[in-house]
N, C-alpha and C positions, 0 to 999 in steps of 0.2 A: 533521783537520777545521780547516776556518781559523777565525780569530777573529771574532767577531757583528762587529765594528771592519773587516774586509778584505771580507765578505759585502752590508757595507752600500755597500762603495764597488766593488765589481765590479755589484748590481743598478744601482747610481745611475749607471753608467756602461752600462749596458742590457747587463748578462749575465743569462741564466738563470742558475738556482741550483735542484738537486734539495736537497731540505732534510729529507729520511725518514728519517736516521738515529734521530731522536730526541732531539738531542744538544741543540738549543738549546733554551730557556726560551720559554715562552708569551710574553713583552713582549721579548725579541730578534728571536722570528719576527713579532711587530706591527713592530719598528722594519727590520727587512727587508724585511717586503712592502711600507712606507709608500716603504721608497730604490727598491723595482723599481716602484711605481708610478707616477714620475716620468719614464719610459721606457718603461713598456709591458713590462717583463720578467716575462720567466712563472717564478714559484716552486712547487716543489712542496712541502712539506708535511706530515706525517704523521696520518694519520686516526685517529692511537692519542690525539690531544689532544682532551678536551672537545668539545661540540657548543658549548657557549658559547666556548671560545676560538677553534674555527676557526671560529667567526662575526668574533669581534674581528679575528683574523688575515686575514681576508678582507675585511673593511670597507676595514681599513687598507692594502689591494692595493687595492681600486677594481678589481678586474677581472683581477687578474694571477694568484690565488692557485691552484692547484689542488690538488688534497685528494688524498691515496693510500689506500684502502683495502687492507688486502694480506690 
């Protein structure tokens, strides 16, 4: 898994990024979706987080976020 630090600067440079494993912290995946939403990059996410965090997590996309239900 790469570092929240390599994830912010591959969105901010407009890569996808699937994000399921689980691995990152609720305010990494805000500070990720806020670097992909700067480029329109689509993140996924994992559905296993909060309904209040993948609201935060999804604000701070503006539109990139999507949510995995498994």
């Amino acid at each position: 898994m790469k570092s929240t630090d390599d994830c912010i600067r591959i969105a901010a440079a407009g890569g996808g990024l699937d994000l399921t494993t689980g691995a990152k912290s609720t305010d990494d995946l805000i500070r990720i979706a806020s670097a992909a939403s700067a480029r329109g990059a689509p993140i996924w996410v994992p559905g296993s987080k909060s309904t209040d965090d993948l609201i935060r997590i999804a604000a701070a996309g503006k539109g990139c976020v999507m949510v995995r239900f498994d």
